[in-house]
C-alpha positions in Angstrom: 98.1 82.8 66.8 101.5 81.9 69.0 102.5 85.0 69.0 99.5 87.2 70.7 98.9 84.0 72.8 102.4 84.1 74.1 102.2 88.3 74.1 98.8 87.5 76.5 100.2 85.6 78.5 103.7 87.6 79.1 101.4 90.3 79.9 99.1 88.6 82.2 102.5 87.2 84.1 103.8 90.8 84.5 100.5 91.8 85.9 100.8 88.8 88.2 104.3 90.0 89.5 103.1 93.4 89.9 100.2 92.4 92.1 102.4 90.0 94.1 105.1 92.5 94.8 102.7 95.1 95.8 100.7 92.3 98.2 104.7 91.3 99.7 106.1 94.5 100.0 107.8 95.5 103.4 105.1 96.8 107.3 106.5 100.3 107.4 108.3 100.7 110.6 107.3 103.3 113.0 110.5 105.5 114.9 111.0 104.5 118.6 110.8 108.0 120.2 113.7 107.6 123.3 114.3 109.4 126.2 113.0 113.3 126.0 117.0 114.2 127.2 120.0 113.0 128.3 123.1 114.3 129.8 126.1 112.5 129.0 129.1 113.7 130.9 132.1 115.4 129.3 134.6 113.4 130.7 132.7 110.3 128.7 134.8 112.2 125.6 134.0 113.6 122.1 131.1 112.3 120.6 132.2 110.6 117.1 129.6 108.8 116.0 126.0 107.7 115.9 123.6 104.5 114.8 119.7 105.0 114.3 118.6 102.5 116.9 119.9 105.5 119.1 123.3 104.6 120.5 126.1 107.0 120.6 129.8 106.3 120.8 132.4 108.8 122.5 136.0 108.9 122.4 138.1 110.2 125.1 141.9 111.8 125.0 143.2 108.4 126.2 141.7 106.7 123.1 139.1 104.7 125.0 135.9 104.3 123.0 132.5 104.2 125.0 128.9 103.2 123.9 125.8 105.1 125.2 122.8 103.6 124.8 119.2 105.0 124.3 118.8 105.1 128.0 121.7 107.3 128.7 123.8 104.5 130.1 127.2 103.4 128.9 127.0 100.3 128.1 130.4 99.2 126.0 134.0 100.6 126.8 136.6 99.9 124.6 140.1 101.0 125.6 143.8 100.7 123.7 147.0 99.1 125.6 
């Protein structure tokens, strides 16, 4: 009698968990649509990389590192001595 009392009850707990994670799981996140275009000038440098929340980051012959943001403006310049 333990033992299928303890099997319901397992069972009824992993039902529980299944129906909780379902009811806590993650609001899907819509994509931010950003500027139709931008034109970022040559002389900003070589683009090198970029993040999903839409900034990009160019690197110039010097070295210097710059951070364009979604609106097309730079934003972070980051130079060697």
């Amino acid at each position: 009698m333990r033992r299928s009392t303890a099997l319901v009850t397992m069972m009824a707990g992993m039902f529980l968990g299944f129906v909780a994670a379902f009811l806590v799981r993650p609001q899907p996140v819509e994509a931010r649509t950003g500027p139709s275009g931008c034109n970022v000038p040559k002389a900003v440098g070589t683009l090198r990389t970029a993040r999903a929340d839409g900034w990009l980051f160019f690197e110039d012959a010097a070295g210097v590192v710059r951070g364009v943001d979604a609106e097309c403006k730079v934003k972070l310049t980051i130079s060697r001595e």
